[in-house]
C-alpha positions in Angstrom: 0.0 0.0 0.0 2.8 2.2 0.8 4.5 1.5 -2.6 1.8 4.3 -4.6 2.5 6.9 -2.8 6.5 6.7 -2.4 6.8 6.7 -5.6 4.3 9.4 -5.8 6.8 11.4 -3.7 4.4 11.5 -0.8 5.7 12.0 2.5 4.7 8.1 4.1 4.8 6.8 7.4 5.3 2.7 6.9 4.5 0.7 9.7 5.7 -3.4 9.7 7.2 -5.5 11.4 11.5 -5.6 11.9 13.2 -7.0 8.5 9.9 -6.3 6.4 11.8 -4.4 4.0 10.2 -1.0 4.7 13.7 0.7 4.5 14.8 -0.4 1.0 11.0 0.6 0.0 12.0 3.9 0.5 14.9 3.4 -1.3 13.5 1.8 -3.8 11.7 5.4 -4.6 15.6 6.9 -5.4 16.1 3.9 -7.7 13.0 4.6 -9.8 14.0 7.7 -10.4 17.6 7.2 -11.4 16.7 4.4 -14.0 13.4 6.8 -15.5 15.3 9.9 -15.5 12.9 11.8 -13.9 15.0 12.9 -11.0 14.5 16.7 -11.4 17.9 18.9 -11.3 19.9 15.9 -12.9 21.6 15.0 -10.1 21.0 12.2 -7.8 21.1 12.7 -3.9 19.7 10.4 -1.3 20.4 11.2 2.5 19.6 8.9 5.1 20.2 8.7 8.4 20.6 5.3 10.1 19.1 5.7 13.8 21.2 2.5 14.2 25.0 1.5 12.9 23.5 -2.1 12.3 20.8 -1.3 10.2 23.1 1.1 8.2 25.4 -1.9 7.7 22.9 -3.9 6.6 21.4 -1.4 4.1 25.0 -1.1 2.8 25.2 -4.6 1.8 21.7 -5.2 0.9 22.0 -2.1 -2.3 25.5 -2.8 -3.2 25.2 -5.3 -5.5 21.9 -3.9 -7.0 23.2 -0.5 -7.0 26.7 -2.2 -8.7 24.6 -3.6 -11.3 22.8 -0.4 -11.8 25.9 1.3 -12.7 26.9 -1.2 -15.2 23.6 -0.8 -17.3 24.0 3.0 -17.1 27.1 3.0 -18.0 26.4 0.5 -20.9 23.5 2.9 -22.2 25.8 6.0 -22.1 28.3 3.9 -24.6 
């Protein structure tokens, strides 16, 4: 339900459970709008601010390798 209006950029409040993924739903939002192009000014920024050092960690690993991948099809586009 919360999907809509993220990428809607609507200001949501997502409450589940611990390790339901609401996090990278949010991110999810960022990555929508690098692969459409429609992030406005042309430059990418994300800021978030990890109320724990664990969960930062484990957002770290959990985008690397999709975010990794990411740049490779950009780049490959841009050839």
């Amino acid at each position: 339900m919360a999907w809509p209006r993220i990428a809607a950029g609507e200001h949501v409040l997502a409450i589940a459970p611990t390790g339901s993924g609401k996090t990278l739903a949010a991110f999810l939002w960022a990555l929508d709008r690098l692969l459409t192009g429609a992030w406005e000014g042309g430059a990418l920024r994300v800021l978030y601010v990890s109320p724990l050092k664990a969960l930062n960690s484990d957002i770290e690993r959990n985008l690397r390798a999709p975010l990794l991948e990411l740049r490779r099809e950009l780049a490959a586009q841009l050839e």
